[in-house]
MOPAC internal coordinates of N, CA, C and O (Angstrom, degrees):
PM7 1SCF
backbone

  N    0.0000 0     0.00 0     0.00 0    0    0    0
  C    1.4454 1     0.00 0     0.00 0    1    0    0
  C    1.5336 1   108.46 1     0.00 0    2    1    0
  O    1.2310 1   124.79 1   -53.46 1    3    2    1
  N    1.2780 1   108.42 1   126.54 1    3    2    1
  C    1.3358 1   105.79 1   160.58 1    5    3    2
  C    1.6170 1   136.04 1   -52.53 1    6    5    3
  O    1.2310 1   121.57 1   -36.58 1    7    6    5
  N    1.0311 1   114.60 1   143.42 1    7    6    5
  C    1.9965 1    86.90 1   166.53 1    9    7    6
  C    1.3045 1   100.54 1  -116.53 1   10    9    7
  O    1.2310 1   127.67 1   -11.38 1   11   10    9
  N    1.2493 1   102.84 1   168.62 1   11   10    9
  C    1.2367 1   129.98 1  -150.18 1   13   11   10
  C    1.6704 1   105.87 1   -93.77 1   14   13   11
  O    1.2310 1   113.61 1   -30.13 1   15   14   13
  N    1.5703 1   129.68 1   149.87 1   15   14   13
  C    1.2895 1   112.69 1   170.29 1   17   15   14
  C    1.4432 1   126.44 1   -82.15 1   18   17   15
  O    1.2310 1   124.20 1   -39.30 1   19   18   17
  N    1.3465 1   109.54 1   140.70 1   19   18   17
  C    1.8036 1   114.73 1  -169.87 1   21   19   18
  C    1.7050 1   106.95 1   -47.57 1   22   21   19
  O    1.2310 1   115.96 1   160.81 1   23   22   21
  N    1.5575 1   125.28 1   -19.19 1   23   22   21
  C    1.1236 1   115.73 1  -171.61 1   25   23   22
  C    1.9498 1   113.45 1  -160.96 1   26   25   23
  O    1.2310 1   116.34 1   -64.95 1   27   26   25
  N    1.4477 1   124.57 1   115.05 1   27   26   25
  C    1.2351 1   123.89 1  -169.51 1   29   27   26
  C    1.4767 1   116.77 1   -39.07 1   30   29   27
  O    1.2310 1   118.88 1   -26.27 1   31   30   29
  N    1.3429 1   119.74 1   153.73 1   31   30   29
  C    1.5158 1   120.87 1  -164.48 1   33   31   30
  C    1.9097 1    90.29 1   -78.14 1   34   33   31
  O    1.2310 1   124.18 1   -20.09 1   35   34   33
  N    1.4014 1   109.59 1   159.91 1   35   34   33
  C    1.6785 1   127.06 1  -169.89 1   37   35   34
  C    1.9491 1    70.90 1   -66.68 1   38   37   35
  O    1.2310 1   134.68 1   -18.47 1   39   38   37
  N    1.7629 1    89.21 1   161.53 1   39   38   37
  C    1.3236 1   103.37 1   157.81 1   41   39   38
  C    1.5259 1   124.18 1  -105.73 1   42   41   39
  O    1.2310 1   136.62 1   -26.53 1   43   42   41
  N    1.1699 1    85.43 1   153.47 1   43   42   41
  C    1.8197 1   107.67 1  -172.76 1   45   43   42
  C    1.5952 1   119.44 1   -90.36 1   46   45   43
  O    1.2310 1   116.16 1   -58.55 1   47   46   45
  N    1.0134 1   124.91 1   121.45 1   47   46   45
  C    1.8225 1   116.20 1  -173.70 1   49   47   46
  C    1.7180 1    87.10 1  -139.73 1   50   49   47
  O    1.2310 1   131.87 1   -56.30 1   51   50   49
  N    1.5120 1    94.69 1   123.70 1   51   50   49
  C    1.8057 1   103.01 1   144.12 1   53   51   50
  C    1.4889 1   115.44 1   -80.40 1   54   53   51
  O    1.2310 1   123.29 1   -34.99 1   55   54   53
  N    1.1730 1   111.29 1   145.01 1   55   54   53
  C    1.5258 1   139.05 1  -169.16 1   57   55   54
  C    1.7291 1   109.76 1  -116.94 1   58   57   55
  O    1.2310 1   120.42 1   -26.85 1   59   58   57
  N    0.7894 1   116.81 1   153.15 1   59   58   57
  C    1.6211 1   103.92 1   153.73 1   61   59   58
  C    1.5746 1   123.89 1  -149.84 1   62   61   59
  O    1.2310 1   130.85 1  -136.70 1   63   62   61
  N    1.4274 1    96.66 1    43.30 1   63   62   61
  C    1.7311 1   111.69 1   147.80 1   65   63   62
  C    1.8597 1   102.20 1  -134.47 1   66   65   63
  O    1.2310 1   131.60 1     1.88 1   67   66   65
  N    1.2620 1    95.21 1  -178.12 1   67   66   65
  C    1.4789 1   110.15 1  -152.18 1   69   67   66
  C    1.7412 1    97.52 1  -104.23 1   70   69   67
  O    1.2310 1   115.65 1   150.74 1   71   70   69
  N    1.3841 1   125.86 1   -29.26 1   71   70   69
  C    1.4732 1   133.82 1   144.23 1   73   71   70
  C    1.5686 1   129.80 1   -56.83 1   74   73   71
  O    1.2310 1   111.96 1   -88.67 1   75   74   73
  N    1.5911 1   132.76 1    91.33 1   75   74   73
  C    1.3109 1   106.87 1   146.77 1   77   75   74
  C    1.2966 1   125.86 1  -135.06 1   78   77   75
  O    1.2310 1   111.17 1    10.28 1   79   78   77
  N    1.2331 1   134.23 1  -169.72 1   79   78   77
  C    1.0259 1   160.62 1   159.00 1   81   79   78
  C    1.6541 1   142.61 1   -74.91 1   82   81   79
  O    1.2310 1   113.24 1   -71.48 1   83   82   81
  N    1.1085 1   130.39 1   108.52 1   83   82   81
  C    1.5440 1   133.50 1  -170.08 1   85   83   82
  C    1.2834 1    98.01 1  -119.70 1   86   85   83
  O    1.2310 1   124.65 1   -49.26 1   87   86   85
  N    1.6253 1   108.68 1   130.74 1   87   86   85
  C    1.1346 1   109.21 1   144.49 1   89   87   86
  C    2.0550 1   132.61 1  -122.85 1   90   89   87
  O    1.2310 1   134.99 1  -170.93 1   91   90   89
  N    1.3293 1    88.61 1     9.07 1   91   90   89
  C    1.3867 1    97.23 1  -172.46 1   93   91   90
  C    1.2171 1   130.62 1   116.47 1   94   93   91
  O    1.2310 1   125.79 1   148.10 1   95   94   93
  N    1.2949 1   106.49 1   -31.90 1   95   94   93
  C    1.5807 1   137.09 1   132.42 1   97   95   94
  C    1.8697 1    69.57 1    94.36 1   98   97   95
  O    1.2310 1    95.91 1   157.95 1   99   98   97
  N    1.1111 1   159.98 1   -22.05 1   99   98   97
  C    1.5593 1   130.71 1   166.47 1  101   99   98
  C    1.2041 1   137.26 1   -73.34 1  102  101   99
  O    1.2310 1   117.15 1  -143.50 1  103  102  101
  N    1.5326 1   123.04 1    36.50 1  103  102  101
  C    1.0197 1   115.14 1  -170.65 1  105  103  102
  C    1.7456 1   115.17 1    49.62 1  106  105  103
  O    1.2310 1   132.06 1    17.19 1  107  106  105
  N    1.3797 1    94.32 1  -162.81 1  107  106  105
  C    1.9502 1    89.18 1  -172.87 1  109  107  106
  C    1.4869 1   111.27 1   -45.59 1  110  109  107
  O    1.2310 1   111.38 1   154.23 1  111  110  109
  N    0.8356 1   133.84 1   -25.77 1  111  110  109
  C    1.6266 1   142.73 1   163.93 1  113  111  110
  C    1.4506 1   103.49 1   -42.65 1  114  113  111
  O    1.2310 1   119.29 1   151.70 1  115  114  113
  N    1.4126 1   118.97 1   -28.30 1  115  114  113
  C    1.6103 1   122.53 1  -167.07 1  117  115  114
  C    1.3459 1   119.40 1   -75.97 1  118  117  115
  O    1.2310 1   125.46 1    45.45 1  119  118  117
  N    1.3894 1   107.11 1  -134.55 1  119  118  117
  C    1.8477 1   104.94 1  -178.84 1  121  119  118
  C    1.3034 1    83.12 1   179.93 1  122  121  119
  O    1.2310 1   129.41 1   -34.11 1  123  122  121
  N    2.0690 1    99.47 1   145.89 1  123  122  121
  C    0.7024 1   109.02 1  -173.18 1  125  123  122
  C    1.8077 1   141.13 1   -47.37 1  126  125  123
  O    1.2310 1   121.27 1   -32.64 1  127  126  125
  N    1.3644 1   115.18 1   147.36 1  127  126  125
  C    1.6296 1   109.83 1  -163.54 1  129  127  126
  C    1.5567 1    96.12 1   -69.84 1  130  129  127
  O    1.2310 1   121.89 1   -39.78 1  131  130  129
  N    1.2549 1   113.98 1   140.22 1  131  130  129
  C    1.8996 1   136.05 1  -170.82 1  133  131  130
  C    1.2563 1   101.03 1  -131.73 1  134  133  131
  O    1.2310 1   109.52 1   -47.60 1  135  134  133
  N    1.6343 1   137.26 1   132.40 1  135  134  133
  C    0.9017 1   134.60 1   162.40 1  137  135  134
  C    1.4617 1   112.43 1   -94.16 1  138  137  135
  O    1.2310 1   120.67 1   -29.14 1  139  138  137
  N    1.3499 1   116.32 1   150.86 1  139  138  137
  C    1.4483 1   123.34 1  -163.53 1  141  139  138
  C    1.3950 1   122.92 1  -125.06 1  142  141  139
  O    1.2310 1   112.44 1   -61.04 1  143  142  141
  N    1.4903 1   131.88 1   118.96 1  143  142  141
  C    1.3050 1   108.60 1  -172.42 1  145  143  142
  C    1.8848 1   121.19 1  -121.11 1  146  145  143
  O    1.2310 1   126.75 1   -60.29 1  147  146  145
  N    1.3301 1   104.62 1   119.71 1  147  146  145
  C    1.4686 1   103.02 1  -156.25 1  149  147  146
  C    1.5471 1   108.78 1   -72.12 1  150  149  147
  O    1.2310 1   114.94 1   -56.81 1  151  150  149
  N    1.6224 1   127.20 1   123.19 1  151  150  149
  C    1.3430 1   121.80 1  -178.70 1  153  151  150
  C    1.7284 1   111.38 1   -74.24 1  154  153  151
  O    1.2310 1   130.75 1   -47.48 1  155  154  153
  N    1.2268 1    96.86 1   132.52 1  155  154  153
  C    2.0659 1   111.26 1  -165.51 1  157  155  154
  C    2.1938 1    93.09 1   -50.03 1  158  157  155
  O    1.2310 1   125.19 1   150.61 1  159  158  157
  N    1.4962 1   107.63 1   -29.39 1  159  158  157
  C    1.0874 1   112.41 1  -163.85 1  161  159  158
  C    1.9272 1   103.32 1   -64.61 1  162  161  159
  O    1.2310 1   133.34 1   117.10 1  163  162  161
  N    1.2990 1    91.82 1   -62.90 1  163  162  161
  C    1.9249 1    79.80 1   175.48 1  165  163  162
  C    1.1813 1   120.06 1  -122.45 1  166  165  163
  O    1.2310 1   121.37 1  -148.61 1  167  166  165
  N    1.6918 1   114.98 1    31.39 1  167  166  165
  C    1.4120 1   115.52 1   153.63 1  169  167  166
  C    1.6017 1   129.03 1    59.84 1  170  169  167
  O    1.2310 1   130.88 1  -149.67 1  171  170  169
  N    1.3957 1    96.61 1    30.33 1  171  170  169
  C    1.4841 1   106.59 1  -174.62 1  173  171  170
  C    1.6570 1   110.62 1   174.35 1  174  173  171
  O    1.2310 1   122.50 1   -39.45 1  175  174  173
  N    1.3414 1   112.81 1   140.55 1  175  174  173
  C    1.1308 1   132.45 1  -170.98 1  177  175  174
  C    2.0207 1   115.66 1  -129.95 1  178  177  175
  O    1.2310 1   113.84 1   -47.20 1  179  178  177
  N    1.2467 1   129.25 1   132.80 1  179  178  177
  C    1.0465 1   146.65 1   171.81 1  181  179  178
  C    2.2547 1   116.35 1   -90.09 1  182  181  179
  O    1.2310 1   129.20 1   -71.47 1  183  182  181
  N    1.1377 1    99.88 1   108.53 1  183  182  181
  C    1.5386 1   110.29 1   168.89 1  185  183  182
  C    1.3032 1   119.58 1   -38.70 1  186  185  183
  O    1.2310 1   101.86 1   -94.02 1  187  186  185
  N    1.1804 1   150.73 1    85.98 1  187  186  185
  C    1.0421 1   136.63 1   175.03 1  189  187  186
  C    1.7636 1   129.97 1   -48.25 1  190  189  187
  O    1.2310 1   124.97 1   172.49 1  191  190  189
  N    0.8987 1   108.06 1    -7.51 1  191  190  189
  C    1.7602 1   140.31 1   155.80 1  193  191  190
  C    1.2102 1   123.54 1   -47.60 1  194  193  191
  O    1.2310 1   123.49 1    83.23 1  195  194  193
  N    1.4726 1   110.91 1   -96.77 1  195  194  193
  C    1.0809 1   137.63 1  -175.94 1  197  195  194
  C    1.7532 1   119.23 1  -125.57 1  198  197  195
  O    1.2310 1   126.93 1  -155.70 1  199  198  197
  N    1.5714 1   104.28 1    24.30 1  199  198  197
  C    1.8547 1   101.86 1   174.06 1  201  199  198
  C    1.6468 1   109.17 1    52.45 1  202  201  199
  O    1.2310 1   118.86 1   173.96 1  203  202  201
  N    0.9466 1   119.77 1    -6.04 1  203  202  201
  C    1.6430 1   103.41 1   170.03 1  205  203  202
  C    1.9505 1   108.90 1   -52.40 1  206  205  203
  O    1.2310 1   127.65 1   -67.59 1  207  206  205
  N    1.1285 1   102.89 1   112.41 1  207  206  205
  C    1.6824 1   116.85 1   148.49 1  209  207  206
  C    1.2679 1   142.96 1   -29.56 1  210  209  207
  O    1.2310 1   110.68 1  -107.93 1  211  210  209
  N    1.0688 1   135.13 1    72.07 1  211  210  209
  C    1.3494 1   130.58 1   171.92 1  213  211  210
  C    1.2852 1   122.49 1   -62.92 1  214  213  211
  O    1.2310 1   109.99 1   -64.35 1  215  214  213
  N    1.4954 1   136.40 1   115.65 1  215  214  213
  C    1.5553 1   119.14 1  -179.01 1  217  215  214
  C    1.9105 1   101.03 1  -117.71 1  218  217  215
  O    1.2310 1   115.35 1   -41.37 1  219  218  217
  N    0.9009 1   126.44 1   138.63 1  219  218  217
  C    1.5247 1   107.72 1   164.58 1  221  219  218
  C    1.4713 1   115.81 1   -78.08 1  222  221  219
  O    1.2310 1   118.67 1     6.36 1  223  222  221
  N    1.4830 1   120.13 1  -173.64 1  223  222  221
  C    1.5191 1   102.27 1  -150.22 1  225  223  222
  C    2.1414 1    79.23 1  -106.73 1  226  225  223
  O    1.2310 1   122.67 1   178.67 1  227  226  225
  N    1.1152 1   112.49 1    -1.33 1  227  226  225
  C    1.3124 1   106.77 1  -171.18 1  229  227  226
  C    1.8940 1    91.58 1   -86.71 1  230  229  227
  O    1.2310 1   108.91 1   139.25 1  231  230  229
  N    0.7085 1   138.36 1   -40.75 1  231  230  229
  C    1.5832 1   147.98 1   169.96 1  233  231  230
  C    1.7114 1   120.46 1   -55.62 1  234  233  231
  O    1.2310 1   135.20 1   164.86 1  235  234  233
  N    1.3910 1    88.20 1   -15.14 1  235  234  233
  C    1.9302 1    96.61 1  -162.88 1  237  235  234
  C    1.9576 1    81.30 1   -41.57 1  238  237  235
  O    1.2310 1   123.05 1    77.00 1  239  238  237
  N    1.3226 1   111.77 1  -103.00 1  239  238  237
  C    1.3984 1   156.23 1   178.67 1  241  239  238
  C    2.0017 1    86.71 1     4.18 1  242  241  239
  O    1.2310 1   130.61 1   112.35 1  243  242  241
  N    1.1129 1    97.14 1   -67.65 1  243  242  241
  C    1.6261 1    90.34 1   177.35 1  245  243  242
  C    1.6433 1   130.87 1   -61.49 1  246  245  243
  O    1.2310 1   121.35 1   166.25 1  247  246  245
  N    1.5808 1   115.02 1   -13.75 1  247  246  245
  C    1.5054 1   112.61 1   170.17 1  249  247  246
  C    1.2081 1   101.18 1   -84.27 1  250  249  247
  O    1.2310 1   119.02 1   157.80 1  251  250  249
  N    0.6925 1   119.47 1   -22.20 1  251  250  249
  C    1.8611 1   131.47 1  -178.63 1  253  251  250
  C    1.5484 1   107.94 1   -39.50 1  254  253  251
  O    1.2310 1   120.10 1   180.00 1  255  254  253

């Protein structure tokens, strides 16, 4: 049997501007809202929060 990991992988969202925003996405459960800015160079940014993923949608094809 495999085991299982102690905790679900951060989530991943394509975007398609180069500005966003996290807030944790749980309501009071969340953390504070952070604005985020994705560099054109590798098209993706990490939450310092909660690891949620930012990819832009021009980048998808290359994390791949």
């Amino acid at each position: 049997m495999t085991p299982r990991p102690a905790f679900d992988a951060p989530e991943t969202e394509v975007v398609t501007v180069y500005r966003v925003s996290c807030d944790g996405g749980e309501g009071a459960m969340g953390h504070p809202r952070v604005w985020l800015s994705i560099p054109h160079e590798t098209g993706m940014v990490e939450c310092g929060y909660c690891d949620k993923r930012f990819i832009h949608e021009d980048h998808v094809a290359q994390k791949d």
